[in-house]
N, C-alpha and C positions, 0 to 999 in steps of 0.2 A: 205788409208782407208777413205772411204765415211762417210758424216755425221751421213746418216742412220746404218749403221755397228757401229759408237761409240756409237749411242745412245739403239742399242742393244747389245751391251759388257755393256755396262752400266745398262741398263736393267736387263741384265743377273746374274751380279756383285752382285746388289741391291738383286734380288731372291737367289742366295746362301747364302746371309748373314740371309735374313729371313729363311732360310730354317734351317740350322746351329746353329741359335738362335730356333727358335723351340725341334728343335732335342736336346740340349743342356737343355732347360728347360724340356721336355720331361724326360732325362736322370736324371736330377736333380730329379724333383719330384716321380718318381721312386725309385729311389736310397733311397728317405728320406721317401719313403711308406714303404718297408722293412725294412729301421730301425729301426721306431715305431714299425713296427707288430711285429718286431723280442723282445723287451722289452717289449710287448707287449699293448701297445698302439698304437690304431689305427688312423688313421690321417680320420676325418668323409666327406672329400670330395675327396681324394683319387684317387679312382675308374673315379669318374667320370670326374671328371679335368685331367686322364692320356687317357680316351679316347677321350675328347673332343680335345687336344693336338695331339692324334693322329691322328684326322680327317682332322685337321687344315695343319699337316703333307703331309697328301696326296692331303690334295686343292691345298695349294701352292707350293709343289714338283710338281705336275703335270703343275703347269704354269714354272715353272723352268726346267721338261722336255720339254717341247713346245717351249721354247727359244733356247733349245739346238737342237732341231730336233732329241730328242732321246724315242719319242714314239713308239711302238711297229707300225712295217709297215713291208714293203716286197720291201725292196730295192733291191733285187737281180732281181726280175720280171722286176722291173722299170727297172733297168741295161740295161738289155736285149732288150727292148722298142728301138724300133729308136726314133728321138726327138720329130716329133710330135703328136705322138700320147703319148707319154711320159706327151706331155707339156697339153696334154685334160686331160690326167686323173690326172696332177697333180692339174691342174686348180677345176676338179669336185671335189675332195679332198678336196681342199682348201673350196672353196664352202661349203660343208656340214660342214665341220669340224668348220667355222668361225660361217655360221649358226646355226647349233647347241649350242655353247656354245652364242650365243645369246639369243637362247630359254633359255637355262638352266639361265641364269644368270635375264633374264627378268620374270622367274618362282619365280625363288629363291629370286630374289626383292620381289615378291607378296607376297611368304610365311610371307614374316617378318613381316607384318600388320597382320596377324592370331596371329604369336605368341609374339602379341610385350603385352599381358599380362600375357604369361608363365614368370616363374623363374625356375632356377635352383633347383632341391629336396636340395642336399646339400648346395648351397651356393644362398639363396630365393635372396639375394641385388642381381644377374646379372641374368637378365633376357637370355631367350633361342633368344630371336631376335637377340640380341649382337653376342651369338656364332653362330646362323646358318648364319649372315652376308660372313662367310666363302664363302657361292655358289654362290653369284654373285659376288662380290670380283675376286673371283679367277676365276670365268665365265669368267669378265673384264680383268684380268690377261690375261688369255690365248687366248682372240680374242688379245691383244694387241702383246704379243707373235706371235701371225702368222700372223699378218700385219707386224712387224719391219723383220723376216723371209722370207716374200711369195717375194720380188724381187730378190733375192740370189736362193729361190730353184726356182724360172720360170726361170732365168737366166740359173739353172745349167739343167735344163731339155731339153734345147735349144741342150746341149752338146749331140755327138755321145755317141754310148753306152760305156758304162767303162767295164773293166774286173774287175769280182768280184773276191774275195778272196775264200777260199779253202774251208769255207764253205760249199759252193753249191756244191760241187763236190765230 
């Protein structure tokens, strides 16, 4: 195992644990929204700390899919690819995909000087900058994702075609 491979199992290790901790506090504060409602007392920031939670869920799930190589794609097309021309498109992939969440994450910095004098309705002490810090965070996340990634898949795109599974057939 390559240094680069430990410090993405490591990488990866570090994302499930956020992920899990999210998912967990998620579940948590749910759990104890129902209970109040059910006695009926309502908890007055609720709502919106279970969607902010949930957003945060899908920023950093999605950098924790990008570690894994488990983003929606079309592995079976690529399969089929002899290697070089395999190894251009995985290259122009790589490309946009890296780009793009460049954009996004050097947007998503800007936003946060717009909203760095919003608050929260329910809870005015944490400002909206705090929680939408989430998009370039996880921007940054997931370009680092597919740099500790892209030597392993150019590597594996080098390889003859694979047979896919049943799948496709």
């Amino acid at each position: 195992m390559t240094r680069l491979d430990t410090a993405r199992a490591l990488y990866e290790r570090a994302l499930e644990w956020l992920v899990v901790f999210l998912m967990a506090v998620l579940a948590i504060e749910v759990t104890l929204g129902v209970i109040y409602r059910t006695f009926g007392a309502s908890i007055v920031w609720y709502d919106e700390v279970a969607s902010i939670l949930l957003a945060w869920l899908t920023f950093y799930g999605s950098a924790l899919a990008s570690v894994k190589r488990a983003h929606i794609g079309c592995p079976e097309v690529m399969a089929f690819l002899p290697p070089v021309p395999k190894l251009v498109f995985r290259v122009i992939a790589e490309v946009f995909t890296i780009g793009f969440f460049l954009v996004m994450g050097w947007v998503g910095y800007q936003v946060l000087d717009v909203l760095s004098t919003d608050h929260l309705v329910s809870l005015p002490s944490i400002r909206v900058s705090w929680i939408q810090s989430v998009v370039p965070i996880s921007a940054a996340l997931i370009v680092a994702a597919e740099l500790l990634t892209l030597p392993r898949v150019l590597a594996n795109a080098l390889h003859p075609p694979a047979v896919t599974g049943g799948a496709s057939h």
